[in-house]
Residue frames as a rotation matrix with the C-alpha (Angstrom) as fourth column:
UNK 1
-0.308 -0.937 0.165 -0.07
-0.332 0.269 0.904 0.19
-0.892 0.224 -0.394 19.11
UNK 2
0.366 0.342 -0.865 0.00
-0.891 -0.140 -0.432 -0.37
-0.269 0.929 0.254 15.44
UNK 3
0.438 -0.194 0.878 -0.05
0.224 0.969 0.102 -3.89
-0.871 0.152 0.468 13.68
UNK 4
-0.342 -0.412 -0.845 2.71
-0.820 -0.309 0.482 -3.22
-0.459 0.857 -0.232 10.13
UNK 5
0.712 0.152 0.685 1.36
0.432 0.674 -0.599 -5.45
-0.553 0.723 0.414 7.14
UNK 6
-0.267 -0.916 -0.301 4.86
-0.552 -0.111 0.827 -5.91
-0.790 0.386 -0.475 5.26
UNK 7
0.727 0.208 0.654 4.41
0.500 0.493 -0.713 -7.12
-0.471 0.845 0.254 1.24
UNK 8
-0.481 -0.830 -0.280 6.86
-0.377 -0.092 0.921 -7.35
-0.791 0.549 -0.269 -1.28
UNK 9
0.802 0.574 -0.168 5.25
-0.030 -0.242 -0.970 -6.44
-0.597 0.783 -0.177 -4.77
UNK 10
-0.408 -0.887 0.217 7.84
0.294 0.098 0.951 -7.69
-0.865 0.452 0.220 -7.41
UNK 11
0.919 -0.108 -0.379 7.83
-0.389 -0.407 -0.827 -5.72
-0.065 0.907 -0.416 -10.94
UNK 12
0.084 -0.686 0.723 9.70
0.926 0.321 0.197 -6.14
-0.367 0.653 0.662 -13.77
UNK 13
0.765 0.592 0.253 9.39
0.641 -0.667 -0.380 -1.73
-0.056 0.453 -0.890 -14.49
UNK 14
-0.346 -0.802 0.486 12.23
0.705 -0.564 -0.429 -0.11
0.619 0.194 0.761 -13.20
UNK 15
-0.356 0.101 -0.929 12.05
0.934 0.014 -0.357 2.32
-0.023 -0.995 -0.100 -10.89
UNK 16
-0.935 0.261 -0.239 10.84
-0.354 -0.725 0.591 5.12
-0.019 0.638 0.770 -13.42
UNK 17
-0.649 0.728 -0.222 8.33
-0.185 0.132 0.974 2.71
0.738 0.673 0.049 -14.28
UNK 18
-0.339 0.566 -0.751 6.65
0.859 0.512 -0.001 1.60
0.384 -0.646 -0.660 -11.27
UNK 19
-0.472 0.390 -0.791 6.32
0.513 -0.608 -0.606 4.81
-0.717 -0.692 0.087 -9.81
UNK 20
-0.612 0.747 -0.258 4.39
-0.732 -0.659 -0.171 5.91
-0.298 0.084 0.951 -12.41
UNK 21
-0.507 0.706 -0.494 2.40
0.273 0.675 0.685 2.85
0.817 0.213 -0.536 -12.67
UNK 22
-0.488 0.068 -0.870 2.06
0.870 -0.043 -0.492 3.57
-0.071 -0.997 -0.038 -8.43
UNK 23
-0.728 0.402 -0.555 0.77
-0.535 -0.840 0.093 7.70
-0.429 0.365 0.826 -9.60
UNK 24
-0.699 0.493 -0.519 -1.73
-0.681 -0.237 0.692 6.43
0.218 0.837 0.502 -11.73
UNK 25
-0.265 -0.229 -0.937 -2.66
-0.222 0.960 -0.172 3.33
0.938 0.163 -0.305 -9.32
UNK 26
-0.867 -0.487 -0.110 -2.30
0.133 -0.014 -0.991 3.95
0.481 -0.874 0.077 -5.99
UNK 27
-0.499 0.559 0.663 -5.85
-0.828 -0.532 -0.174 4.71
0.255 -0.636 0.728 -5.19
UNK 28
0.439 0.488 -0.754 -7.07
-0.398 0.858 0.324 1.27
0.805 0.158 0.572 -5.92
UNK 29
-0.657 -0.704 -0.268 -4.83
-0.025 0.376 -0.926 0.17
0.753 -0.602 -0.265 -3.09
UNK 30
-0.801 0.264 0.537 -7.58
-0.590 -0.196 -0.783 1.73
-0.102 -0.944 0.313 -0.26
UNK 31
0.500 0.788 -0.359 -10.46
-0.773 0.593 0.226 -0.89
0.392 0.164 0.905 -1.90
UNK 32
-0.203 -0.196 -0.959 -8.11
-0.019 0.980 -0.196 -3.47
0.979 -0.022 -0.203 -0.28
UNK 33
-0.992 0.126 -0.008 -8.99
0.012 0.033 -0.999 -2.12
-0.126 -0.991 -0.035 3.03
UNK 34
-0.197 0.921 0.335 -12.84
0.814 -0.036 0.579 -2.60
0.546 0.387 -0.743 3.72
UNK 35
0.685 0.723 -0.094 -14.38
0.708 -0.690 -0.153 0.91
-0.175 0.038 -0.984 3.22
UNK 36
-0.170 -0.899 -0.404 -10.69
0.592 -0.421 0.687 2.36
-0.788 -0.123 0.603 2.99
UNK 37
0.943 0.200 0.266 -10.50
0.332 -0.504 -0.797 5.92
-0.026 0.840 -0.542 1.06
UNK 38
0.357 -0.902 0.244 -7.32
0.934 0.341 -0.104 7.37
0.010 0.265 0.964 0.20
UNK 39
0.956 -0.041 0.290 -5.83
0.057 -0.946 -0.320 10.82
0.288 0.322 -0.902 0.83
UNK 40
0.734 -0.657 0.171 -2.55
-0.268 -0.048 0.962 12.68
-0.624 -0.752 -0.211 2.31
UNK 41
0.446 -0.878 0.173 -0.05
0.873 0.469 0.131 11.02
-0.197 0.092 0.976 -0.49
UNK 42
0.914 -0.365 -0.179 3.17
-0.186 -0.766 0.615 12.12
-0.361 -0.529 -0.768 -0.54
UNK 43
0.838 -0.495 -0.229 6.32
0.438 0.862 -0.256 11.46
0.324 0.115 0.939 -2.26
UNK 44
0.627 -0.777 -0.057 9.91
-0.705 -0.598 0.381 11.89
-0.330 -0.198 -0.923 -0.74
UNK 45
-0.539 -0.684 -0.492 12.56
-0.812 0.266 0.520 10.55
-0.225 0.679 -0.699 -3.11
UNK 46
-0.762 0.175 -0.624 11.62
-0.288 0.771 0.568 7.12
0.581 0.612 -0.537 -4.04
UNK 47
-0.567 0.731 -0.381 8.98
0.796 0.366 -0.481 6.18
-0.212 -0.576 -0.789 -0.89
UNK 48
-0.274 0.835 0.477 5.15
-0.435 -0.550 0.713 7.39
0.858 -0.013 0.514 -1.11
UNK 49
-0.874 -0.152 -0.462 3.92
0.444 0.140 -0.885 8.10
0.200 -0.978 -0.055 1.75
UNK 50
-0.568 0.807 0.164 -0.10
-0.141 -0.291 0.946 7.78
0.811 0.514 0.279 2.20
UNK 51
-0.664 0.407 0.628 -3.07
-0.669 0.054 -0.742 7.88
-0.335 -0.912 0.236 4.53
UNK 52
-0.602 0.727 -0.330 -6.02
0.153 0.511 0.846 5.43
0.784 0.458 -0.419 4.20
UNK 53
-0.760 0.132 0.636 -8.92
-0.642 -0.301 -0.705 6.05
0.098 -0.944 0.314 6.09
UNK 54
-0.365 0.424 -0.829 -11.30
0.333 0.891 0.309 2.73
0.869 -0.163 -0.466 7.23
UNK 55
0.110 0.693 -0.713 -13.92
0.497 0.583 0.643 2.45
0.861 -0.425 -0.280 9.32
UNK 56
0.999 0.034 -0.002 -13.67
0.022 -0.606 0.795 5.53
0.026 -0.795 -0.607 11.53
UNK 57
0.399 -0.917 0.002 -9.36
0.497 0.218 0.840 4.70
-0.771 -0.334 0.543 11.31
UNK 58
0.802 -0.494 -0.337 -6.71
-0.594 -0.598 -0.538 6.22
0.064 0.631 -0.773 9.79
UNK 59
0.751 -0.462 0.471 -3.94
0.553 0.830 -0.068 3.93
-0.359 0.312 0.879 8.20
UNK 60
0.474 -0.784 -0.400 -0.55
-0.699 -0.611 0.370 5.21
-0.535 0.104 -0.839 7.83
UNK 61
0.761 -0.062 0.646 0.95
0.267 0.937 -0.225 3.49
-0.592 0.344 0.729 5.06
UNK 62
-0.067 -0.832 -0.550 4.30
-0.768 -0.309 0.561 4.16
-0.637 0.461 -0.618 2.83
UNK 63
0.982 -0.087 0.169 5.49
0.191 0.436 -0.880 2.17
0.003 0.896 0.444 -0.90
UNK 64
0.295 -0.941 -0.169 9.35
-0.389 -0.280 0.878 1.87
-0.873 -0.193 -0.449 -0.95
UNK 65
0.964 0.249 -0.094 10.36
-0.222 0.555 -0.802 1.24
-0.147 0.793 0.591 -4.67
UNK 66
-0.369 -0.929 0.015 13.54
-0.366 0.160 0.917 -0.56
-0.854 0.333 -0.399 -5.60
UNK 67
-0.496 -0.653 -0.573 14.59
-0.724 -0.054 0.688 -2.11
-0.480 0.756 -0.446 -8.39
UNK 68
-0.786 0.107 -0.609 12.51
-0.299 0.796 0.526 -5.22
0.541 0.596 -0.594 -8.59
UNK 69
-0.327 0.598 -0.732 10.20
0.774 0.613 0.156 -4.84
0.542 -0.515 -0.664 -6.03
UNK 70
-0.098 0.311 0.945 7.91
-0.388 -0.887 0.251 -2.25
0.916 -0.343 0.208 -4.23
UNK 71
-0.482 0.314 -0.818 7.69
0.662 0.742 -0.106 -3.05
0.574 -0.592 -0.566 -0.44
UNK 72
-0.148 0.661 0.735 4.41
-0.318 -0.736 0.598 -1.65
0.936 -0.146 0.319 1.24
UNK 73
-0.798 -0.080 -0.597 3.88
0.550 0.307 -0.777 -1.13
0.245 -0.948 -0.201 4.75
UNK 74
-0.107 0.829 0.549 0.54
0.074 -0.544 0.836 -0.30
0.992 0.130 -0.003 6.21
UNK 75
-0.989 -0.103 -0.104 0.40
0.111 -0.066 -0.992 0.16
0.095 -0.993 0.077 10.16
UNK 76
0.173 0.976 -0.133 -3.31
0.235 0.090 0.968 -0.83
0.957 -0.199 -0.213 11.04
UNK 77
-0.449 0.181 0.875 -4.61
-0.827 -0.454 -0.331 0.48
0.338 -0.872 0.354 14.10
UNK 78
-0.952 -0.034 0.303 -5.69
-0.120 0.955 -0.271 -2.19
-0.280 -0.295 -0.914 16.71
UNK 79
0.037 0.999 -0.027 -9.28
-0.573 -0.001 -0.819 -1.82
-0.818 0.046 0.573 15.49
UNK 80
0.540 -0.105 -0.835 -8.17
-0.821 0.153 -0.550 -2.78
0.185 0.983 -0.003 11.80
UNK 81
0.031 -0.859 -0.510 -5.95
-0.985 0.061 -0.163 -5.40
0.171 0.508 -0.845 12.89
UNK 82
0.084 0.609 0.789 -8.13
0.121 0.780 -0.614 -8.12
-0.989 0.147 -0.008 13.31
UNK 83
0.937 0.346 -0.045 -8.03
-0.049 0.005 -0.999 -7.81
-0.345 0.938 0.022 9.39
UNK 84
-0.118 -0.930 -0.349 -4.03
-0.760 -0.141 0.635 -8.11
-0.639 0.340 -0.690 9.05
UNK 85
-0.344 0.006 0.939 -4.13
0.095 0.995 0.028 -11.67
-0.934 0.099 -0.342 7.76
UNK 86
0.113 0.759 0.641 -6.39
0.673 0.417 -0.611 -10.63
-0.731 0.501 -0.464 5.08
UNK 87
0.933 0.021 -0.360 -5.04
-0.112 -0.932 -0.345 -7.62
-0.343 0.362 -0.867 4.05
UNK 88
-0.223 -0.860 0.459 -1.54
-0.484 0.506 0.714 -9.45
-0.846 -0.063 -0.529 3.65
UNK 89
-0.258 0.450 0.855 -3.20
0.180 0.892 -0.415 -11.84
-0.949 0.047 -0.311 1.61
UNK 90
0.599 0.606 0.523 -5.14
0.677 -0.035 -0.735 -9.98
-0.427 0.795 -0.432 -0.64
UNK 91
0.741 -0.420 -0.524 -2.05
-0.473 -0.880 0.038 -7.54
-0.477 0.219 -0.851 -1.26
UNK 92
-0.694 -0.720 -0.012 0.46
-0.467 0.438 0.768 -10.13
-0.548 0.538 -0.640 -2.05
UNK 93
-0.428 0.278 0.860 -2.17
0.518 0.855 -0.019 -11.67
-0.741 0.438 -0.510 -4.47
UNK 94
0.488 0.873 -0.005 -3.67
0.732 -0.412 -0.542 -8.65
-0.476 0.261 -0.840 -5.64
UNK 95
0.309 -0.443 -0.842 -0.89
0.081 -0.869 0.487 -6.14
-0.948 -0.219 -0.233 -5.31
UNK 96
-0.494 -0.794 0.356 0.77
0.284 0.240 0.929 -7.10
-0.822 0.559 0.107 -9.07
UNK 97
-0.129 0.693 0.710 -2.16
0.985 0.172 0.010 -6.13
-0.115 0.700 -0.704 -10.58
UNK 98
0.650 -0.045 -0.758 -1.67
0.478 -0.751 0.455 -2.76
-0.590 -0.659 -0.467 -9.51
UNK 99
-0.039 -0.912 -0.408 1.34
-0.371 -0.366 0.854 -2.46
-0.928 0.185 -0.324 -11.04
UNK 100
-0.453 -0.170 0.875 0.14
0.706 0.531 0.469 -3.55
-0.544 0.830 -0.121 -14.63
């Protein structure tokens, strides 16, 4: 069973802008997992849909963009989710930076 890390990433871009801030961006996202590489993305209308792979795991993760806010969901296997807490954490502190 998968643990979802839910963040709300507030911008000020528009939904043009963010998603190409998110294109141009998005790999930095798998350095918030430790060892996490990035492959698999995908967009279908406004949600990217991505893999991360960690520590022998594979992270299913998605970016939903609205107007004022991107909300990311990562589904950690139960290995990884001994690391929700932190990955929460360092996304809602980190995540805006992303998007600059």
């Amino acid at each position: 069973m998968t643990q979802p890390v839910e963040v709300d990433i507030p911008h000020k871009l528009g939904r043009a802008g963010v998603r190409t801030r998110i294109d141009g961006g998005i790999d930095k996202l798998a350095g918030m997992i430790p060892g996490g590489t990035m492959h698999d993305k995908r967009w279908e209308g406004d949600t990217l849909h991505f893999t991360v792979s960690a520590m022998g795991q594979s992270v299913q993760a998605r970016c939903d963009l609205h107007d004022t806010h991107v909300h990311a969901v990562l589904d950690l296997p139960p290995m990884l989710a001994l690391f929700a807490a932190k990955i929460r954490e360092k996304l809602g502190r980190d995540g805006p930076a992303l998007l600059k």
